[in-house]
VMD Tcl script that builds the backbone (N, CA, C; Angstrom):
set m [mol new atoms 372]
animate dup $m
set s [atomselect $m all]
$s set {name element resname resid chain x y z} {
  {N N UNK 1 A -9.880 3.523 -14.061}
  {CA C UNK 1 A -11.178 3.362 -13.449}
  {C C UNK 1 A -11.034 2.567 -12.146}
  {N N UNK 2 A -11.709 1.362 -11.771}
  {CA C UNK 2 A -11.296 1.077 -10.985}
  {C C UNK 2 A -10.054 -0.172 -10.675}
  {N N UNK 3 A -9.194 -0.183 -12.012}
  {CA C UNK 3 A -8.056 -0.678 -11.851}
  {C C UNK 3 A -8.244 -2.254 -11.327}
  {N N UNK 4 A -9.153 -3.271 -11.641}
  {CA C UNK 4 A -9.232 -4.385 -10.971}
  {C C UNK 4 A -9.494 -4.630 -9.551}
  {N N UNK 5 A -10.032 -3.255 -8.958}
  {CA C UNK 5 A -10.334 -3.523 -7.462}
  {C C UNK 5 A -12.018 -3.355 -7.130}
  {N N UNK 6 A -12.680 -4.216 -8.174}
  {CA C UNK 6 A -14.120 -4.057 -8.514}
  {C C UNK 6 A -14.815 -4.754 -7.062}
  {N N UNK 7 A -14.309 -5.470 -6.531}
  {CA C UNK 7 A -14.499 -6.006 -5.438}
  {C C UNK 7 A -14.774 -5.207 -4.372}
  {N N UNK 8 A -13.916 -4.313 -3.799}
  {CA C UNK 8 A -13.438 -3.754 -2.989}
  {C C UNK 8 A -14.566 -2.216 -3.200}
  {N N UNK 9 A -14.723 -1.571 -4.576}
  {CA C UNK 9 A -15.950 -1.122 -4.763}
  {C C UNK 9 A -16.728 -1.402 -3.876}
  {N N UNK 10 A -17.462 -2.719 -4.661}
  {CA C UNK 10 A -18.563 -3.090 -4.194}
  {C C UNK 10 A -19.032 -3.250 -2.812}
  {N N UNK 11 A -17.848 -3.907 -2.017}
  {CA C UNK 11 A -18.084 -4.025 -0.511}
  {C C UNK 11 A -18.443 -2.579 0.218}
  {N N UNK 12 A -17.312 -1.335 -0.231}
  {CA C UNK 12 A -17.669 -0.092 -0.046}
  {C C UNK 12 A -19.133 0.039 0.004}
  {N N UNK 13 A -19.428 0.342 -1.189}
  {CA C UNK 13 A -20.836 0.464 -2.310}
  {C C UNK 13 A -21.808 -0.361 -0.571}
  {N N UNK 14 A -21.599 -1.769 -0.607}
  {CA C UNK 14 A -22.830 -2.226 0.155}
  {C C UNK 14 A -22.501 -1.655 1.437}
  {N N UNK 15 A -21.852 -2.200 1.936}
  {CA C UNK 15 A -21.125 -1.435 3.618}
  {C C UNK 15 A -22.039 -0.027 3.494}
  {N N UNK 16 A -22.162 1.243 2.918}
  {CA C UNK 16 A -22.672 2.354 3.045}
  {C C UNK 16 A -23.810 2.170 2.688}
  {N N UNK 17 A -24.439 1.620 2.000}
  {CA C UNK 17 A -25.494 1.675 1.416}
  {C C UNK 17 A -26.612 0.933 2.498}
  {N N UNK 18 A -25.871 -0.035 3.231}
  {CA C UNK 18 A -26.466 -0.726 4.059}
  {C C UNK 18 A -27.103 0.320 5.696}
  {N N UNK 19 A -26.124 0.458 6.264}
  {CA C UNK 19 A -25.496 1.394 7.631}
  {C C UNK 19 A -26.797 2.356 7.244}
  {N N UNK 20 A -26.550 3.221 6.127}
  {CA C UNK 20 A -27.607 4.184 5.685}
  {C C UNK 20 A -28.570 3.362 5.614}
  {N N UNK 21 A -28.930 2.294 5.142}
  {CA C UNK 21 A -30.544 2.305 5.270}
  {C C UNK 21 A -31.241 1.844 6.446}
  {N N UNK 22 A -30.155 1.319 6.898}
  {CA C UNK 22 A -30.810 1.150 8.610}
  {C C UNK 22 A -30.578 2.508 9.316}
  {N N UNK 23 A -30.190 3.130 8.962}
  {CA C UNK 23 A -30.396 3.923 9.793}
  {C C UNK 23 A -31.498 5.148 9.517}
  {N N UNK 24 A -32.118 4.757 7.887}
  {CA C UNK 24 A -33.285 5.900 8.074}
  {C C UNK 24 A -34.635 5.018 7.919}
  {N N UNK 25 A -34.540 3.713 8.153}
  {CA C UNK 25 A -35.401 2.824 8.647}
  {C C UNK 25 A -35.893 2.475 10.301}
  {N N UNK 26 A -34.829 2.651 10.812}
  {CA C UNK 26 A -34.947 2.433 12.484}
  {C C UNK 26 A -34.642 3.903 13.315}
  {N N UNK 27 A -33.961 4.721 12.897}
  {CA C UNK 27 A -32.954 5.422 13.617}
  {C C UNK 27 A -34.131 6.691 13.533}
  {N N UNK 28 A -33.746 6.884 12.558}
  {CA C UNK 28 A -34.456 8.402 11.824}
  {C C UNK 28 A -35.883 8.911 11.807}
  {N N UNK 29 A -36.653 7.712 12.021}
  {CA C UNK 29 A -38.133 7.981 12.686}
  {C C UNK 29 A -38.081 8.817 13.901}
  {N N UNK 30 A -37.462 7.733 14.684}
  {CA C UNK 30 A -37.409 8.039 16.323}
  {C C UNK 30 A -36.855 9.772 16.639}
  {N N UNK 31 A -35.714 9.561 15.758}
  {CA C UNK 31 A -34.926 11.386 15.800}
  {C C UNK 31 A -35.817 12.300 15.144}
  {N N UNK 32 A -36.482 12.052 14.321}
  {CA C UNK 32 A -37.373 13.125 13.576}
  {C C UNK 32 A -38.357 13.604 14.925}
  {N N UNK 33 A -38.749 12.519 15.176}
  {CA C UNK 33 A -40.033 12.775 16.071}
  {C C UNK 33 A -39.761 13.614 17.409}
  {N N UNK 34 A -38.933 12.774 17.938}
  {CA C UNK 34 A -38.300 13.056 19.276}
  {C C UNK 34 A -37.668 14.443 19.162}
  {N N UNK 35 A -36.770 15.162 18.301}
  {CA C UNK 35 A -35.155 15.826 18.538}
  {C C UNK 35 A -36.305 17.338 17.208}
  {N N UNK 36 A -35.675 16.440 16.025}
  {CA C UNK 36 A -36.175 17.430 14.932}
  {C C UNK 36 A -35.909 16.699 13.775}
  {N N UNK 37 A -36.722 17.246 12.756}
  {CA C UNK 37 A -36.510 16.992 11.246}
  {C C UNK 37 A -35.482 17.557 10.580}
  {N N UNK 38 A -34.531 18.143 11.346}
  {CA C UNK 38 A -33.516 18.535 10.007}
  {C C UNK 38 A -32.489 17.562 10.593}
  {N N UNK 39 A -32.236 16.652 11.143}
  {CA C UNK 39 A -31.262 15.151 11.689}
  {C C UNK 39 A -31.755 14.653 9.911}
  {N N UNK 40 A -32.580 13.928 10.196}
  {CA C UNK 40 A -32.854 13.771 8.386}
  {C C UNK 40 A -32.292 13.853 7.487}
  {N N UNK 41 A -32.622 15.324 7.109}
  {CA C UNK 41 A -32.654 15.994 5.890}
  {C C UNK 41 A -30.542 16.311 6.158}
  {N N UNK 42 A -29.907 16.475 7.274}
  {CA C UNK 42 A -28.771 16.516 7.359}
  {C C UNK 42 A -27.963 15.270 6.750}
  {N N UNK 43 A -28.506 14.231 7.016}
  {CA C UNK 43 A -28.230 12.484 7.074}
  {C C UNK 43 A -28.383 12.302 5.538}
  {N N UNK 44 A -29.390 13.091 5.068}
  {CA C UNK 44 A -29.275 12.992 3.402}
  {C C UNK 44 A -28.430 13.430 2.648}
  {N N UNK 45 A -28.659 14.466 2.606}
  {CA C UNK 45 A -27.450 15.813 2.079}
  {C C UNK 45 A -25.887 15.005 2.162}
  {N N UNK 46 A -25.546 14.259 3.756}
  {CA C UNK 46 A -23.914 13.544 4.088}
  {C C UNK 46 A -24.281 12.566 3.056}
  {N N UNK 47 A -25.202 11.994 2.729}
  {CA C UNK 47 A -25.085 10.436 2.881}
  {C C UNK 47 A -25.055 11.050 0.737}
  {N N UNK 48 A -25.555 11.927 0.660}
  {CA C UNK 48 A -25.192 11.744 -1.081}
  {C C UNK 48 A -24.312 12.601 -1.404}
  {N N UNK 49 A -23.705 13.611 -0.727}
  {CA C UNK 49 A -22.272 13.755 -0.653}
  {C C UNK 49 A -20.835 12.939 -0.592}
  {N N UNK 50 A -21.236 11.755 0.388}
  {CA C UNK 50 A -20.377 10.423 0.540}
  {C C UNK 50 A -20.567 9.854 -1.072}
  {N N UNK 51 A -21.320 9.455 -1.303}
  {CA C UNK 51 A -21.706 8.511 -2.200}
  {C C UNK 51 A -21.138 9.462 -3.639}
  {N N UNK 52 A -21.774 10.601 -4.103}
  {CA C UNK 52 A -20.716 11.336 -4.879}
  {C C UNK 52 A -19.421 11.279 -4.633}
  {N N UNK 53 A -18.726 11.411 -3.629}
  {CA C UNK 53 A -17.198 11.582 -3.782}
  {C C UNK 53 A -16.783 9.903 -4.090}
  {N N UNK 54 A -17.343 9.139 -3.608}
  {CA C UNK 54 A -17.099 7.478 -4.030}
  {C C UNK 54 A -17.212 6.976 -5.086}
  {N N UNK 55 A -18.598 7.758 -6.027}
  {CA C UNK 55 A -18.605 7.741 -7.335}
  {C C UNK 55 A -17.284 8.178 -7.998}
  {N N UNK 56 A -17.122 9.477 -7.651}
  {CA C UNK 56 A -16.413 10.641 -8.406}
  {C C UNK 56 A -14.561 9.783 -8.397}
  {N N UNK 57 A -14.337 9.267 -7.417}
  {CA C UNK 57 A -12.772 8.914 -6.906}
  {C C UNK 57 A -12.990 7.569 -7.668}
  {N N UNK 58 A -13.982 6.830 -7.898}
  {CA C UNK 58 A -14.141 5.316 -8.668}
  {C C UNK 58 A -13.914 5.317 -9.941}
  {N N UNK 59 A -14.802 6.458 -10.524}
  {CA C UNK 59 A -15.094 6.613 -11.591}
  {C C UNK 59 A -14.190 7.710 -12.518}
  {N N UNK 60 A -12.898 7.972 -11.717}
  {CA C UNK 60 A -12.333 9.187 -12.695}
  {C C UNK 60 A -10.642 8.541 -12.714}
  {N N UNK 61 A -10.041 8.771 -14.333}
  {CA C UNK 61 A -9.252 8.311 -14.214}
  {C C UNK 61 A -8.077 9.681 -13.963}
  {N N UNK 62 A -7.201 9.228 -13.033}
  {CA C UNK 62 A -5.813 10.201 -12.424}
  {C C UNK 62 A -5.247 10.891 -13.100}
  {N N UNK 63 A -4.994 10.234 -14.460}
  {CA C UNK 63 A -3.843 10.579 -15.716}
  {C C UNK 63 A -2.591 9.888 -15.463}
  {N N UNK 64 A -1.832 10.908 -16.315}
  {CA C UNK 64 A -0.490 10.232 -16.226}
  {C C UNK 64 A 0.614 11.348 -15.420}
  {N N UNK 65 A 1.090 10.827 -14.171}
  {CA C UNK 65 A 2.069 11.576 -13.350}
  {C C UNK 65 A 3.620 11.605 -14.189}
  {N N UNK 66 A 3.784 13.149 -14.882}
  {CA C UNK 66 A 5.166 12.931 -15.883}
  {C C UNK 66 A 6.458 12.807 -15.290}
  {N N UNK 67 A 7.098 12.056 -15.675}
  {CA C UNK 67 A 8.609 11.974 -14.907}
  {C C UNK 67 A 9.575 12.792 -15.274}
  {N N UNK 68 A 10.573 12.800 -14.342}
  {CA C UNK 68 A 11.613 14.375 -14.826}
  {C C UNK 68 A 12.193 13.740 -16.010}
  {N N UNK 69 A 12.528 14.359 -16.952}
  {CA C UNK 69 A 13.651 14.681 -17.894}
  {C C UNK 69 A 14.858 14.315 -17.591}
  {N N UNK 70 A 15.866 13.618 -18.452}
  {CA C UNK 70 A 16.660 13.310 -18.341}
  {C C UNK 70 A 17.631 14.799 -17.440}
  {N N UNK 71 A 17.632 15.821 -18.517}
  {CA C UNK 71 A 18.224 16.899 -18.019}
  {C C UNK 71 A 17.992 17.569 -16.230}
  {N N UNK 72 A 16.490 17.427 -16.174}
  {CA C UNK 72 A 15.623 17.629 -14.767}
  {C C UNK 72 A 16.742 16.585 -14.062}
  {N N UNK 73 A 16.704 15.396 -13.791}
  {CA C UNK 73 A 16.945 14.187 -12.705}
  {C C UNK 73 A 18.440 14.370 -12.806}
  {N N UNK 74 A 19.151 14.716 -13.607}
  {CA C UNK 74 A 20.756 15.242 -13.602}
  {C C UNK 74 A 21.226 16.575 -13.043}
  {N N UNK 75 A 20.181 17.439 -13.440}
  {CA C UNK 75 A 20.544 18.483 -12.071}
  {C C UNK 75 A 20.134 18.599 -10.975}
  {N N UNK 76 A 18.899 17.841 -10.541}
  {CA C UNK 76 A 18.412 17.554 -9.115}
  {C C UNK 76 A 19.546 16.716 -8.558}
  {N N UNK 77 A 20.408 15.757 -9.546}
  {CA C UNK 77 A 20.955 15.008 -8.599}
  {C C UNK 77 A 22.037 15.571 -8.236}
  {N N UNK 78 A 22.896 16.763 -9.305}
  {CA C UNK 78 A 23.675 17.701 -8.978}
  {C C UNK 78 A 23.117 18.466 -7.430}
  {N N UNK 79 A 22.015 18.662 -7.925}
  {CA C UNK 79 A 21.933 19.656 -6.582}
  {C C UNK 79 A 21.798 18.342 -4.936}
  {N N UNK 80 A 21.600 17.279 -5.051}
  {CA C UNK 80 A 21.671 16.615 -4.151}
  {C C UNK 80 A 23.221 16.462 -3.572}
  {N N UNK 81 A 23.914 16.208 -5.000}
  {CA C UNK 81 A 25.425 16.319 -4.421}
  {C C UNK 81 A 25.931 17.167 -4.006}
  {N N UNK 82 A 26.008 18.430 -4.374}
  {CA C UNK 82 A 26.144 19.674 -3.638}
  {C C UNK 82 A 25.865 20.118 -2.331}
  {N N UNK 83 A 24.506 19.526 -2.191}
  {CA C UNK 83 A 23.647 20.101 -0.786}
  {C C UNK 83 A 24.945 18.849 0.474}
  {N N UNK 84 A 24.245 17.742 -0.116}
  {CA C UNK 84 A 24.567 16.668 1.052}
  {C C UNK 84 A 25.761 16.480 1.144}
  {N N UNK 85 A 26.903 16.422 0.472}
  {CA C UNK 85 A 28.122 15.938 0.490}
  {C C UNK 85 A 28.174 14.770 0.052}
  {N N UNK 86 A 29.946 14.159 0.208}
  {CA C UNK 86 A 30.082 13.187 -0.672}
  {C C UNK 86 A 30.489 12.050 0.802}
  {N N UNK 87 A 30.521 12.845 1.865}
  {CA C UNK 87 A 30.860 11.373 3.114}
  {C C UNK 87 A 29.450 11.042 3.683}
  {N N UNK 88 A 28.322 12.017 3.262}
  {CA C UNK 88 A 27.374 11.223 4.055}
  {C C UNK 88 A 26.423 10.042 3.298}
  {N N UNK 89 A 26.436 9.956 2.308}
  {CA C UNK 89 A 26.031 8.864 0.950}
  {C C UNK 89 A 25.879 7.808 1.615}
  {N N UNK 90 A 27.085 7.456 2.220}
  {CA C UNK 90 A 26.872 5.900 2.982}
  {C C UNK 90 A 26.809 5.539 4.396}
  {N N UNK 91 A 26.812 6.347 5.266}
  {CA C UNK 91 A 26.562 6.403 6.556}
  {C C UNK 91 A 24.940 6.683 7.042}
  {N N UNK 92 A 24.402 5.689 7.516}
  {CA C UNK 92 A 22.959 6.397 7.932}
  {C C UNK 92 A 22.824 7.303 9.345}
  {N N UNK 93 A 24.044 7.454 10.190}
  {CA C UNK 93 A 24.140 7.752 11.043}
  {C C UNK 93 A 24.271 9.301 11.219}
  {N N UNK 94 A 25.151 9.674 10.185}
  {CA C UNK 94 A 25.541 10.955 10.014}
  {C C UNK 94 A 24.226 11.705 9.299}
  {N N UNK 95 A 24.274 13.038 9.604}
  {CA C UNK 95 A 23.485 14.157 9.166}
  {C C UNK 95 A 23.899 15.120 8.127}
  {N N UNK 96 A 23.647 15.587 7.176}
  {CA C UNK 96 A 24.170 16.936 6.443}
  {C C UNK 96 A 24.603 17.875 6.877}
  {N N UNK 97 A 25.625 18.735 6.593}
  {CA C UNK 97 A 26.511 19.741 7.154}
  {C C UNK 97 A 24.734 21.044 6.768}
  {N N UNK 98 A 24.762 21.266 7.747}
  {CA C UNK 98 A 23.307 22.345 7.579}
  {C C UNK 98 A 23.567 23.661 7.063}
  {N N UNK 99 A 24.729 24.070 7.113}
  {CA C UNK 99 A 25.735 25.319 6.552}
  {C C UNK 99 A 25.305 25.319 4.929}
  {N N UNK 100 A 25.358 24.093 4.622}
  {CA C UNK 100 A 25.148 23.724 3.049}
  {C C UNK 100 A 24.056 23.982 2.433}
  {N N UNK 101 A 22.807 24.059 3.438}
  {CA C UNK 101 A 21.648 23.956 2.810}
  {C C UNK 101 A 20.782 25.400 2.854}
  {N N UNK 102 A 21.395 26.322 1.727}
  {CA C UNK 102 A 21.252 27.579 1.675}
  {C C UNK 102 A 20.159 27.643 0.448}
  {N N UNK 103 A 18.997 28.343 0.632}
  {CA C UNK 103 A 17.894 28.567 0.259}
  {C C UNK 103 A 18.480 28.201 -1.371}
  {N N UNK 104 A 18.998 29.182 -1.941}
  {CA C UNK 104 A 20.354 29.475 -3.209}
  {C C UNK 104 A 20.081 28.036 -3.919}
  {N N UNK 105 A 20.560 27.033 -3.043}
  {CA C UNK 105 A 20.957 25.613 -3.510}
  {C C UNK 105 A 20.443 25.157 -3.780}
  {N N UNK 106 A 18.595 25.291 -3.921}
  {CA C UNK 106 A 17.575 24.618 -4.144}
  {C C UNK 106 A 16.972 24.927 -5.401}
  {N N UNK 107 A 17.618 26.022 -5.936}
  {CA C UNK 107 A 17.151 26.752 -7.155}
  {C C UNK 107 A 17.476 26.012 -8.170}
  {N N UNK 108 A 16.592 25.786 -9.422}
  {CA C UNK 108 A 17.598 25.305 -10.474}
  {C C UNK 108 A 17.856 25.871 -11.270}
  {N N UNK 109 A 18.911 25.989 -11.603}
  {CA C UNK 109 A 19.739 27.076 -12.405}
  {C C UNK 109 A 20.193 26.784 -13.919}
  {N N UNK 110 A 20.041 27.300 -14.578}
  {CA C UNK 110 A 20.262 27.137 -16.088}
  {C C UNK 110 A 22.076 26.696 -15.877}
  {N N UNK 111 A 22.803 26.514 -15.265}
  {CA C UNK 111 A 24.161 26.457 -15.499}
  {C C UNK 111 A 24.215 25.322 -14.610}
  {N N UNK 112 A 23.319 24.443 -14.353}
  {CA C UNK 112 A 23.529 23.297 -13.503}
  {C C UNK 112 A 23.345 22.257 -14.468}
  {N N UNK 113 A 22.587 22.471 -15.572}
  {CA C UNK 113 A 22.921 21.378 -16.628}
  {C C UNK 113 A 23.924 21.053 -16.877}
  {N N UNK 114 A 24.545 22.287 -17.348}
  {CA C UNK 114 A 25.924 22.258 -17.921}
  {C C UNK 114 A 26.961 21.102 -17.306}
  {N N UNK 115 A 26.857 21.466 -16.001}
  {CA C UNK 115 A 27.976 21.126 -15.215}
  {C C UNK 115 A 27.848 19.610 -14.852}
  {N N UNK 116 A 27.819 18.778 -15.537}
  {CA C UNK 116 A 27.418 17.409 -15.501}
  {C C UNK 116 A 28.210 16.533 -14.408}
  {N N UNK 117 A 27.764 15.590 -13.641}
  {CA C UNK 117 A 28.945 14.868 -12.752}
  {C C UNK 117 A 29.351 13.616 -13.677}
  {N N UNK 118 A 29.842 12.896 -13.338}
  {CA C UNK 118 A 30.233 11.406 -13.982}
  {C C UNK 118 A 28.733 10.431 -14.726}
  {N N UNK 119 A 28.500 10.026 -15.516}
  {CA C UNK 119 A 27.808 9.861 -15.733}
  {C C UNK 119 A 26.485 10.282 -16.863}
  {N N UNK 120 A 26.297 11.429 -16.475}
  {CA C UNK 120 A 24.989 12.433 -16.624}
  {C C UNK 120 A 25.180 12.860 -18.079}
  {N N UNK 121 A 23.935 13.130 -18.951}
  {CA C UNK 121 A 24.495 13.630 -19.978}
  {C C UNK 121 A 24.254 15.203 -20.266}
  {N N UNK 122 A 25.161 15.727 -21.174}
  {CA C UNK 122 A 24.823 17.495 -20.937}
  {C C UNK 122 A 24.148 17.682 -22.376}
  {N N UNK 123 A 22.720 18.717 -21.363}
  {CA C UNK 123 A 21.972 19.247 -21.422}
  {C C UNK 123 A 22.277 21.063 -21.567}
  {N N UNK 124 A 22.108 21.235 -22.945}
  {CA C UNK 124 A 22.417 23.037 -23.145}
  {C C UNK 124 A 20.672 23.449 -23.071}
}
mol reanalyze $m
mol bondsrecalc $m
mol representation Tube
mol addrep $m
């Protein structure tokens, strides 16, 4: 919900709530009269559109973002070693051999489990 940032709500919450009412207290007479009545009725429609999506983003919880799989994060990292090489790891200077980075390499492949580097555990 809002995760302990009830504060920060609220200032939102008044900050808009405020702006909007001065402005269909002072502003919105003058434009109705002068220009046209649909300045208004436009200013409404934004102003509880805003206020829905502020509700809606306050009030809804995200879920839970799932993390890869042991098996997943062992062949991504296979495929990182593959793509990048093993001299550019520690150099920030150097770039990837671009030859390497063939559409192919990005795939994950049922036989990339298998092939475990140091470390990793295998995944059939």
């Amino acid at each position: 919900m809002l995760a302990g940032h009830g504060g920060v709500f609220a200032l939102t919450l008044l900050l808009i709530l405020t702006t909007t009412g001065l402005f269909f207290v002072f502003d919105c007479p003058y434009l109705a009269r002068k220009l046209t009545l649909a300045i208004p009725i436009i200013a409404a429609i934004l102003f509880f559109f805003v206020m829905s999506c502020l509700l809606q983003t306050s009030f809804t919880d995200p879920g839970i973002l799932p993390r890869a799989t042991v098996c997943e994060a062992a062949a991504l990292e296979k495929q990182i070693d593959c793509c990048v090489g093993s001299g550019v790891a520690g150099h920030w200077g150097r770039l990837p051999n671009l030859s390497l980075l063939h559409p192919s390499s990005f795939l994950l492949r049922s036989d990339m489990a298998t092939c475990t580097p140091q470390g990793f555990p295998v995944c059939g």
